[in-house]
C-alpha positions in Angstrom: 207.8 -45.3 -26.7 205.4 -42.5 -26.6 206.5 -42.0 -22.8 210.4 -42.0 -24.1 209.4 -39.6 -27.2 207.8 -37.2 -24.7 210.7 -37.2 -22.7 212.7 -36.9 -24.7 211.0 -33.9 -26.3 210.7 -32.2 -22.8 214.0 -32.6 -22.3 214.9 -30.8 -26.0 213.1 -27.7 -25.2 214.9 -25.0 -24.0 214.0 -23.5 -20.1 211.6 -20.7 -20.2 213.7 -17.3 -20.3 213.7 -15.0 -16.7 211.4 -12.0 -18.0 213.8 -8.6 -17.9 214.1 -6.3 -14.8 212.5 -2.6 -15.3 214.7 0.1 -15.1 212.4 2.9 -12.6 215.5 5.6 -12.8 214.6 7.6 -16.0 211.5 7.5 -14.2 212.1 9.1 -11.2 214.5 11.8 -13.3 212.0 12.5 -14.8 210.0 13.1 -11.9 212.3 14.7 -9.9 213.0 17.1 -13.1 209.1 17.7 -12.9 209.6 18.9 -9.4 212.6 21.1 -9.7 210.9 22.7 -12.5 207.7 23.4 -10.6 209.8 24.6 -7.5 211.1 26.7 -9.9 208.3 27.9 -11.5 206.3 28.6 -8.2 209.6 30.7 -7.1 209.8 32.8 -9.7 206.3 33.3 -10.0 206.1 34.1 -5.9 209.5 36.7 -6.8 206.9 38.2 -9.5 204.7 39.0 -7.0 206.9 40.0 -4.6 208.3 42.6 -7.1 204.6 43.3 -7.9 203.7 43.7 -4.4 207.1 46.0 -3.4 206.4 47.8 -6.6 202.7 48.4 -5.8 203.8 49.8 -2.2 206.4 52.0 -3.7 203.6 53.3 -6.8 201.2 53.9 -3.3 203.9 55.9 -1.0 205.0 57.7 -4.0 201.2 59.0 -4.9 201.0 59.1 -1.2 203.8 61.3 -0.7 202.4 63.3 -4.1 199.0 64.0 -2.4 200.5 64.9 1.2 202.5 67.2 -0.9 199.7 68.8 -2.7 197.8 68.9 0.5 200.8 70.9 1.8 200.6 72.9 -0.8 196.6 73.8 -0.6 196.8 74.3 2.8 199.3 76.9 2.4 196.6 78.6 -0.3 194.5 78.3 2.1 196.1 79.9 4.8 196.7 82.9 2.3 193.5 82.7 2.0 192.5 83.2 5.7 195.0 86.4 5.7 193.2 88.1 3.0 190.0 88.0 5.4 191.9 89.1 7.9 193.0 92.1 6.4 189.9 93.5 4.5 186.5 91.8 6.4 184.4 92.2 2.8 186.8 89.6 0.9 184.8 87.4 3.6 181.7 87.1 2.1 183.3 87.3 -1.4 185.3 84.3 -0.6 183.1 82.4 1.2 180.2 82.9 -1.7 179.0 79.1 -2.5 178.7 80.8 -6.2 182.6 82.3 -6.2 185.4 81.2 -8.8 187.2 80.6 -5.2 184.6 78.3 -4.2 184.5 76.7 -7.0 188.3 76.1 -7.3 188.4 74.9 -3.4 185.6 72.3 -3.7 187.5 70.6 -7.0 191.0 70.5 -5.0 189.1 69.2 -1.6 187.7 66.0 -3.5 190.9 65.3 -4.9 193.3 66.1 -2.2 190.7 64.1 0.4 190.7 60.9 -2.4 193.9 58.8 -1.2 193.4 56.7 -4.5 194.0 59.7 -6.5 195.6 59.3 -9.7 199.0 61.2 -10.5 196.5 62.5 -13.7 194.4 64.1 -10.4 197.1 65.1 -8.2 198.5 67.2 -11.2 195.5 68.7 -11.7 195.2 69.5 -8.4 198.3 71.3 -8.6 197.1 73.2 -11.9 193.8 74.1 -9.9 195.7 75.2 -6.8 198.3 77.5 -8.9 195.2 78.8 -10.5 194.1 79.6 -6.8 197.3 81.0 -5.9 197.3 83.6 -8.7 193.6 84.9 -8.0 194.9 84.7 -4.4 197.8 87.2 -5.5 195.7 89.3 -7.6 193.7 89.7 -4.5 196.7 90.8 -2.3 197.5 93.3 -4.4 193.9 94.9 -4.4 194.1 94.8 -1.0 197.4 96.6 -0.9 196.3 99.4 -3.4 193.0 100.0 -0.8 195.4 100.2 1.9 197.6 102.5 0.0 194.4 104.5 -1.0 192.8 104.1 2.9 196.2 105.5 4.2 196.6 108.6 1.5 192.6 109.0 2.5 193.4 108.9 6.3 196.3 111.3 5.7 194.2 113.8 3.7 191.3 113.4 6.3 193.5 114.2 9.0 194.9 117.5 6.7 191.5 118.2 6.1 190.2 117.6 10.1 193.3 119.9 11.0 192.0 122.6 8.3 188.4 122.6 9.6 189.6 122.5 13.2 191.6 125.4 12.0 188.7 127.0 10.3 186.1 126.4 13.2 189.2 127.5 15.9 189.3 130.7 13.9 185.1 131.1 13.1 184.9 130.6 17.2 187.4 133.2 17.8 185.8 135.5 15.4 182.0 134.8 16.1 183.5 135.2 19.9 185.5 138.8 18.9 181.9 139.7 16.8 179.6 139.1 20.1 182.3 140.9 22.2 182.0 143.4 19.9 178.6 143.6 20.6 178.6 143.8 24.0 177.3 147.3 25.4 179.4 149.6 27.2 178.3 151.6 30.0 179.6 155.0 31.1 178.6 157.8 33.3 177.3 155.5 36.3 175.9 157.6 38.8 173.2 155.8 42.0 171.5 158.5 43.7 169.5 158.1 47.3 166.5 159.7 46.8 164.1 160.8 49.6 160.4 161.0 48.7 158.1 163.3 51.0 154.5 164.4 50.3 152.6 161.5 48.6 155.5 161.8 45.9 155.2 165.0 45.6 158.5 166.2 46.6 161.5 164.5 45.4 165.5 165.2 47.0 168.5 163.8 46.7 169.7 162.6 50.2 173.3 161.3 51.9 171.2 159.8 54.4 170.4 156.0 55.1 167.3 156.5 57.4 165.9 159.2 55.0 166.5 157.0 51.7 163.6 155.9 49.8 164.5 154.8 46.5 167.9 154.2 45.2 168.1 156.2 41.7 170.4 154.2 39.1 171.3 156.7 36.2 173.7 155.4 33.2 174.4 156.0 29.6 175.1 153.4 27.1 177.7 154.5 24.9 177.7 153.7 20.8 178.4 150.5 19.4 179.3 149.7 15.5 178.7 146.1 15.8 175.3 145.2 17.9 172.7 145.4 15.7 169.8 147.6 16.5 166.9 146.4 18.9 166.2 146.0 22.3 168.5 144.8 24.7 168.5 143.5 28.1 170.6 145.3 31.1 170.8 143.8 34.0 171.8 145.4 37.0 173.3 143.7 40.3 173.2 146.0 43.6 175.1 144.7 46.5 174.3 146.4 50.1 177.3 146.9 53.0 177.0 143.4 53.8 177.9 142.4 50.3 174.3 140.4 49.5 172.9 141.5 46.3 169.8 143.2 46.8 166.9 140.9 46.0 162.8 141.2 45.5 161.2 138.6 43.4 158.2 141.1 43.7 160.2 143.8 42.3 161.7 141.9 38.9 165.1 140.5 40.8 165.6 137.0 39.6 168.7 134.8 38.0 170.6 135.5 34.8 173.9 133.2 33.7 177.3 135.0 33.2 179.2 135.0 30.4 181.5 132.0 31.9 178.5 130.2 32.7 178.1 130.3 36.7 174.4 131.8 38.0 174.4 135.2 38.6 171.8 137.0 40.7 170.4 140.5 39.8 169.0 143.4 41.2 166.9 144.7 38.6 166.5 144.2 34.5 166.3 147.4 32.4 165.6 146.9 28.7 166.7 149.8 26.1 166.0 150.1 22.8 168.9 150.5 20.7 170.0 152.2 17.5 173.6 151.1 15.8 176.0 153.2 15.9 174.0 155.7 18.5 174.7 156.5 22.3 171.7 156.1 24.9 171.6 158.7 27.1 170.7 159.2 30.3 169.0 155.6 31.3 167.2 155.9 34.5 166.4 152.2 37.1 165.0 153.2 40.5 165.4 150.5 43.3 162.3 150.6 45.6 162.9 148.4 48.8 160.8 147.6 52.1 163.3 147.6 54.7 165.3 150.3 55.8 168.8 151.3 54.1 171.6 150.3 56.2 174.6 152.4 56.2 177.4 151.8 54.3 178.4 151.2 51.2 176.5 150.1 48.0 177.8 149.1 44.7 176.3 148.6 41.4 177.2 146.3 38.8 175.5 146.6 34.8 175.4 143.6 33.0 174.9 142.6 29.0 175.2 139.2 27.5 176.5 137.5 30.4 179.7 140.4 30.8 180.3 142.9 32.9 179.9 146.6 31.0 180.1 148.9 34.3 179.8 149.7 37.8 179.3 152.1 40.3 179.3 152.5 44.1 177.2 154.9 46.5 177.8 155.6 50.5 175.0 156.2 52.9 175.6 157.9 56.1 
């Protein structure tokens, strides 16, 4: 009975229920979702610093393009710079001094031109700096130009005051020269006499005759002058024989004088006067002594004084 009870009770109880299926597809929405929303994410965040990156390049070519420019615009100061040396050698050392306002100003604009991570806070200081360059710069120019101005009006009144003093000496030559002709002597009344000498000296006559001459007797006067100063003076006097060769004795005071256009010029003899302004000398007396015999023919006598020519005379011996 127990066996029937038991059956029967099995066969009363219901079947054990099928356990539910899980439904995975939220899931993998949900998953999904979480990837889409990452992809997402790491696009937008890659655009961000894409933008970033293209915005970065464009900040850098822009201050790039800021500093070239700058540079530019230095090295054109600079170049001013360069002209002004040029033009007027002491703005060398002035601009060049370590210690300058110049100096200064370049060495600020070189570190910030030469920086290629300068700020735009630096390049417009730069700029500031380099318009603060270009106005000494100008300031500068226009010094130089009022020194030129003043070197030309001082060249100009140089050259007037060259041609005055060429003038002056020009006229001071021309005078001092018309005051020392002035002073040249004038000779008058040449006479050269042969003399023959007999008796020891004792007896003295004029001759015609070459083979009887002893001396040659040179007589002058010199006449007054107003201008040469009183004192003696030197005459020299030049005697050429027939031949035309200027009679010559070292032993008897003939030597070499210079003309007044400064050539040698040989002489016979040198007489020396005494002077007095404004008085005549009369009656100066030169005899010629020579060794050899006189030649005939004719001989001529030339006086000069201070290089010139003041008178001449001629003689013929038979």
């Amino acid at each position: 009975m127990n066996q029937d009870t038991n059956r029967s009770s099995e066969q009363s109880l219901p079947p054990n229920p099928t356990p539910p299926k899980r439904n995975n597809t939220w899931i993998y929405i949900a998953i999904i979702a979480l990837l889409l929303i990452s992809n997402i994410v790491l696009f937008l965040n890659r655009s961000k610093v894409v933008e970033q990156k293209e915005d970065a390049e464009i900040q850098f070519a822009s201050s790039d393009s800021s500093r070239r420019a700058v540079e530019t615009e230095y090295n054109a100061a600079l170049v001013r710079l360069d002209e002004l040396v040029s033009k007027n050698a002491q703005m060398d050392s002035m601009l060049n001094d370590r210690d300058s306002e110049v100096a200064r100003l370049k060495r600020q604009i070189d570190g910030i031109v030469k920086d290629k991570n300068a700020s735009a806070a630096d390049l417009g200081r730069a700029k500031r700096l380099i318009a603060t360059l270009n106005s000494k710069v100008k300031t500068y120019e226009e010094r130089i130009a009022e020194l030129e101005q003043q070197n030309t009006e001082l060249t100009e009144s140089n050259v007037s005051l060259a041609r005055e003093r060429d003038t002056a000496v020009t006229q001071n030559v021309a005078l001092t020269q018309k005051v020392k002709l002035g002073g040249v002597l004038h000779a008058s009344n040449i006479r050269m006499t042969p003399i023959d000498i007999r008796r020891g000296g004792r007896k003295i006559r004029e001759t015609e005759k070459a083979r009887k001459t002893d001396v040659l007797r040179i007589n002058f006067d010199i006449d007054e002058n107003r201008i040469a100063e009183s004192g003696r003076k030197e005459i020299f006097l030049r005697i050429a024989g027939p031949d035309g060769n200027v009679l010559s004795n070292a032993a008897y005071g003939s030597g070499v004088t210079t003309a007044a256009d400064g050539q040698s010029l040989n002489y016979t003899l040198l007489k020396q006067i005494e002077l007095i302004k404004n008085q005549p000398v009369r009656d100066v007396i030169v005899d010629w002594n020579q060794e050899n015999d006189y030649t005939r023919g004719a001989y001529n006598i030339q006086l000069f004084h201070e290089g010139y020519k003041i008178g001449e005379g001629r003689v013929f011996l038979k």
